[in-house]
C-alpha positions as CSV (number, residue, x, y, z in Angstrom):
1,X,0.0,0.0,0.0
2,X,1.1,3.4,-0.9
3,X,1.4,6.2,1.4
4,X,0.0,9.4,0.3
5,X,3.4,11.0,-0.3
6,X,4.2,8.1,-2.2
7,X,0.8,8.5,-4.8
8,X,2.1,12.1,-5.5
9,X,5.4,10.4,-6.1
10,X,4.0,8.4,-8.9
11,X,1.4,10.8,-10.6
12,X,3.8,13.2,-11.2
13,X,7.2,12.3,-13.3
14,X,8.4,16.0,-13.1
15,X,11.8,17.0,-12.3
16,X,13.8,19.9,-11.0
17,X,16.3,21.2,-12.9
18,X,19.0,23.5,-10.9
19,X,21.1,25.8,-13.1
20,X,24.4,26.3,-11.1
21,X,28.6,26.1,-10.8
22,X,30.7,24.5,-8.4
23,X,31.7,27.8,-6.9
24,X,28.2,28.7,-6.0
25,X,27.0,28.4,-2.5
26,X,22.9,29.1,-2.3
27,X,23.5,26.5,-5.5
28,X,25.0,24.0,-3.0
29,X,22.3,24.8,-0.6
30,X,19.4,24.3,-2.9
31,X,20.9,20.8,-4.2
32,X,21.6,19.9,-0.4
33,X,17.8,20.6,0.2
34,X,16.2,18.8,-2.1
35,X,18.2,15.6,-1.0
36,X,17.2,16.4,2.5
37,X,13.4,16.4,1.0
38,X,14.0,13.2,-0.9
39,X,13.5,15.2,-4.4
40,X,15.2,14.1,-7.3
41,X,16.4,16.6,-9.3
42,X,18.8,17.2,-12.6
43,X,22.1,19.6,-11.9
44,X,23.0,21.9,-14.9
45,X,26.6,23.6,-14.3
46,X,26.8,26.6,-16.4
47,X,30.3,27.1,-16.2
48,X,31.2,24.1,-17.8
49,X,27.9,23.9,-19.8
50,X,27.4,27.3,-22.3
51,X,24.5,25.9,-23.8
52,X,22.8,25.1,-19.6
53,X,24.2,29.2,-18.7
54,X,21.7,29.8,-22.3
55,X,19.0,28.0,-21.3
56,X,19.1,29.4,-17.5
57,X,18.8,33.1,-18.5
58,X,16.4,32.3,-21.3
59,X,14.3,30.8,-18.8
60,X,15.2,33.6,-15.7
61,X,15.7,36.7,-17.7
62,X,18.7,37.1,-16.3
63,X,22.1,36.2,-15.0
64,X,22.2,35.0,-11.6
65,X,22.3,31.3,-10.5
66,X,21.0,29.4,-9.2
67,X,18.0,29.6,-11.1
68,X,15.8,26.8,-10.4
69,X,13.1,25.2,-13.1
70,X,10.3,23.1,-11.4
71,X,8.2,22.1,-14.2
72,X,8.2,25.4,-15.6
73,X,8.1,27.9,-11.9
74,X,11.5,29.4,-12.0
75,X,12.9,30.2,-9.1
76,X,15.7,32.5,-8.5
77,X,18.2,31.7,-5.7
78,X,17.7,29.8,-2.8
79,X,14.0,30.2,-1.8
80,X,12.9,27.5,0.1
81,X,9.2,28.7,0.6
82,X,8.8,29.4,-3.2
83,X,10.6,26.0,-3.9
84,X,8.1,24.3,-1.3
85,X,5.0,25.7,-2.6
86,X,6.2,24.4,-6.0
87,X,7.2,21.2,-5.3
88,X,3.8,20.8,-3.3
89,X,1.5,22.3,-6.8
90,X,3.9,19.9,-8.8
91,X,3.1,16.9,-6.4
92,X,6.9,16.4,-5.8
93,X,6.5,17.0,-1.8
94,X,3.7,16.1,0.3
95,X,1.5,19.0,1.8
């Protein structure tokens, strides 16, 4: 039997993406978060990655990481209330 966390789990495939570099400490801290949380996620360095650093201000409008894409809600910085109310509308986190 599934627990209720684990139903949101399945109905919803999305994943995080978090637009970052090595050097970057909120970007360490949001990763580190989402671990905590259980929430898998996809890690885009935009130093070593032009084409990620592209895609990040394309979808921020502008330069500053980490810049975080949860199906769509960007996030700039670490936010953890904006990131929590997304995960919640995106059933990656339990309410």
């Amino acid at each position: 039997m599934y627990s209720a966390y684990d139903k949101l789990k399945i109905m919803n495939n999305a994943q995080p993406i978090i637009y970052g570099a090595p050097w970057c400490a909120f970007c360490h801290t949001a990763m580190a978060y989402l671990d905590k949380l259980g929430v898998k996620y996809e890690y885009k360095d935009v130093e070593a990655n032009p084409a990620a650093g592209l895609e990040a201000i394309n979808k921020s409008g502008q330069r500053g990481i980490p810049v975080i894409d949860i199906d769509g809600d960007i996030i700039i910085g670490f936010n953890r209330p904006k990131i929590d109310t997304s995960l919640k509308s995106h059933g990656l986190l339990a309410s």
